[in-house]
C-alpha positions in Angstrom: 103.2 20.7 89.7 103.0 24.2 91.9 104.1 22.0 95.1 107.0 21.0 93.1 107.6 24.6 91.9 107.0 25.9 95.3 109.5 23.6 96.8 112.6 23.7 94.3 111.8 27.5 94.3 112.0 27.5 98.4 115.0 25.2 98.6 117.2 25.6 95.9 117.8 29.0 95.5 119.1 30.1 98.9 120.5 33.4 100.5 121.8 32.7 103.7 121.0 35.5 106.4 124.0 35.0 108.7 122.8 37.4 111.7 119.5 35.1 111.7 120.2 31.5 110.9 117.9 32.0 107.9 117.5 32.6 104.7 115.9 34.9 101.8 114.5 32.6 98.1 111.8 33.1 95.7 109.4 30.4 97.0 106.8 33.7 98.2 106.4 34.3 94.3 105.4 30.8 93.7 103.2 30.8 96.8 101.6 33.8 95.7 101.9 32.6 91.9 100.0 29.1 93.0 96.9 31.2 94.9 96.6 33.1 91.7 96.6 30.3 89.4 94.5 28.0 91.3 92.2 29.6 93.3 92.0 30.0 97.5 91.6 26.5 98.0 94.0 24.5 95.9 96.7 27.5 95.8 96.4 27.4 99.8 97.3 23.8 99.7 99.8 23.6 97.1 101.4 26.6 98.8 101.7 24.9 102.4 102.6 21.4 101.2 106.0 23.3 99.1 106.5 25.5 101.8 106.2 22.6 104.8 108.3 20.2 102.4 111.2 22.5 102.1 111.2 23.1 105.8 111.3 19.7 106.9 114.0 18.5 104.0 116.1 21.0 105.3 117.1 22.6 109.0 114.0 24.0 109.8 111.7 20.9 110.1 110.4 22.7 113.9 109.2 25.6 111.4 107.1 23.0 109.2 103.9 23.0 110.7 103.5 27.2 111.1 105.1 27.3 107.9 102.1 25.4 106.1 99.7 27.4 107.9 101.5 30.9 107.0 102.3 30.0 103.6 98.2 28.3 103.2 97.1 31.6 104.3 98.8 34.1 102.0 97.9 31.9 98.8 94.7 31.6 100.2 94.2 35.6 100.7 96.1 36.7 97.2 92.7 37.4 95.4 90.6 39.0 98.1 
């Protein structure tokens, strides 16, 4: 259910950044929501897997695989 949330929260809700080709959304809240929830481990992979899966649905699918490891590593951190 987090990847889920951590995807449609990611992808849906977009605010385009014209000057940089991205974009601002609340997937880091459900990132950060899934670490605390589920711990380091599962949090971290939940996290990556929503983040990764948004990336590589949309425009960004080069940004997929740094994106899992970025994302992985802030749920995984949250509750140090």
């Amino acid at each position: 259910i987090m990847i889920a949330l951590v995807f449609l929260s990611t992808s849906v809700i977009k605010i385009p950044i014209p000057i940089t080709g991205g974009y601002i959304n609340f997937g880091d809240a459900f990132v950060m929501l899934s670490g605390f929830i589920l711990g380091p481990i599962y949090g971290a992979f939940a996290a990556g897997i929503g983040s990764a899966l948004s990336d590589l649905i949309g425009p960004y699918a080069q940004w997929a695989l740094p994106t899992f490891i970025i994302k992985g590593i802030m749920a995984f951190i949250i509750l140090d």
